[in-house]
C-alpha positions in Angstrom: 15.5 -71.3 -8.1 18.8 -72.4 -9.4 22.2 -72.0 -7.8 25.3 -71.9 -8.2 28.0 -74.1 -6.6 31.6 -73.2 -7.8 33.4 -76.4 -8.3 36.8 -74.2 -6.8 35.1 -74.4 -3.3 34.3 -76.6 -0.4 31.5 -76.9 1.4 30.5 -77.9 5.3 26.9 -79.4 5.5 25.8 -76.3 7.5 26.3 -74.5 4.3 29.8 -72.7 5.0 32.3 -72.5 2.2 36.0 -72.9 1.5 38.1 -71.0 -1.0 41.7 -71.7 -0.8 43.6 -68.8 -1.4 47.5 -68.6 -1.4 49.9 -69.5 1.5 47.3 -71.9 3.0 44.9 -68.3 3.6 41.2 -69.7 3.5 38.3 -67.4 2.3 35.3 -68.6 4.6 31.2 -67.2 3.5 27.8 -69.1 3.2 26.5 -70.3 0.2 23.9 -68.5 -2.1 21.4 -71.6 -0.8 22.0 -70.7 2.8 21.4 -66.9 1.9 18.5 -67.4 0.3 17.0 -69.7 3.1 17.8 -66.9 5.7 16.2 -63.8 3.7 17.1 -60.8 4.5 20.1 -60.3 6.4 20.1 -57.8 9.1 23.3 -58.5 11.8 26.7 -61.0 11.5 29.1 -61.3 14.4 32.6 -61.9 13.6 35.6 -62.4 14.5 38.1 -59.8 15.6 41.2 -59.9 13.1 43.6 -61.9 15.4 41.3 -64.3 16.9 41.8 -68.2 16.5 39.0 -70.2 14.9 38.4 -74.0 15.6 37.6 -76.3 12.7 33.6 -77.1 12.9 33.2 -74.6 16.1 31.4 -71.5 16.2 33.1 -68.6 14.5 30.4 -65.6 14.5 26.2 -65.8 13.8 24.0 -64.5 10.5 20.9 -63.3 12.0 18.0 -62.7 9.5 14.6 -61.8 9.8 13.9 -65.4 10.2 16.3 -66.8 12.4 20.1 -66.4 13.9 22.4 -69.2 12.6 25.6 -69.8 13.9 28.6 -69.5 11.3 31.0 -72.5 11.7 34.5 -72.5 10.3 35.8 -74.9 7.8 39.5 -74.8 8.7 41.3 -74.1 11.9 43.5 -71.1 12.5 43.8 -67.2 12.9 41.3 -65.0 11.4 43.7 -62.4 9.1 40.9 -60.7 7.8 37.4 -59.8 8.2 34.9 -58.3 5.9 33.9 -55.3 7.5 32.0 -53.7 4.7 29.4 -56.6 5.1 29.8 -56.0 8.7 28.0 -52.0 7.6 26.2 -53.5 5.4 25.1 -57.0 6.3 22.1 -56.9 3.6 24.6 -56.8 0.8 26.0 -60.8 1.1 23.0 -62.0 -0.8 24.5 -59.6 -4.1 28.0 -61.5 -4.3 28.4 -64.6 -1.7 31.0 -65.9 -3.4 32.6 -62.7 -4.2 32.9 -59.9 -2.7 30.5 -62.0 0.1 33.2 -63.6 1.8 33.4 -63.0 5.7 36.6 -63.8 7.2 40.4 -65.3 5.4 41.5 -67.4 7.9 45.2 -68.6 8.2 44.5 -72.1 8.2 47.0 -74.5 10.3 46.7 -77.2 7.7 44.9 -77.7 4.7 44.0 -81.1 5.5 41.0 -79.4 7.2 39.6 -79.1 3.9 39.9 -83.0 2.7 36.1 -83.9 5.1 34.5 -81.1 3.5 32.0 -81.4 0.2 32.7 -81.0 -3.2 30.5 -78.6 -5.0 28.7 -81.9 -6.6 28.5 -83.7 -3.0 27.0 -79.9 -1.5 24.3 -79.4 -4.4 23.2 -83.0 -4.2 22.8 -82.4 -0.3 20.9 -79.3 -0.4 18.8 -80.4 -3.4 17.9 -83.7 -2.2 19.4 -85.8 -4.6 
């Protein structure tokens, strides 16, 4: 199965992504590769609008019908919003995970958070195995 791996992200090695938004506001989701490894999504845990995240710490878990993975945050800083539709309906991030799949926009502290992440390239040859 191909996938895609929008060159306007980045990318942690446990399969998180990066969308910079405006005023240093972060869009954080998994990528379509991670989703389709887990399956079918039943359950995420998020963060509570308000919370502080930790760059590479534990920010909520994805639990499918294969495993529970623990979502890690790219960027450090407060969580401004969280995607409670997928929070209702958890089986619906596999339709648009780079979309309307996002889970949380996090006000990041500084973007230089983002500069030890992948490129799309670097991700896609990781996952791949290339």
């Amino acid at each position: 199965m191909a996938f895609e791996y929008p060159e306007n992200l980045r990318y942690l090695d446990s399969h998180e992504y990066a969308r910079l938004e405006e005023d240093n506001i972060v869009a954080v989701g998994i990528s379509a590769f991670a989703v389709d490894q887990l399956g079918d999504i039943v359950f995420l845990e998020l963060p509570e609008v308000g919370d502080n995240v930790e760059r590479g710490e534990k920010f909520g878990t994805v639990e499918s019908v294969k495993a529970v993975e623990d979502l890690k945050a790219p960027v450090s800083g407060e969580v401004i919003e969280r995607n409670s539709e997928l929070l209702d309906v958890p089986e619906q991030l596999g339709n648009d995970p780079y979309g309307d799949g996002w889970l949380i926009k996090v006000r990041a502290d500084s973007l230089e958070d983002l500069d030890d992440t992948l490129t799309a390239e670097e991700y896609k040859d990781q996952v791949e195995g290339e």
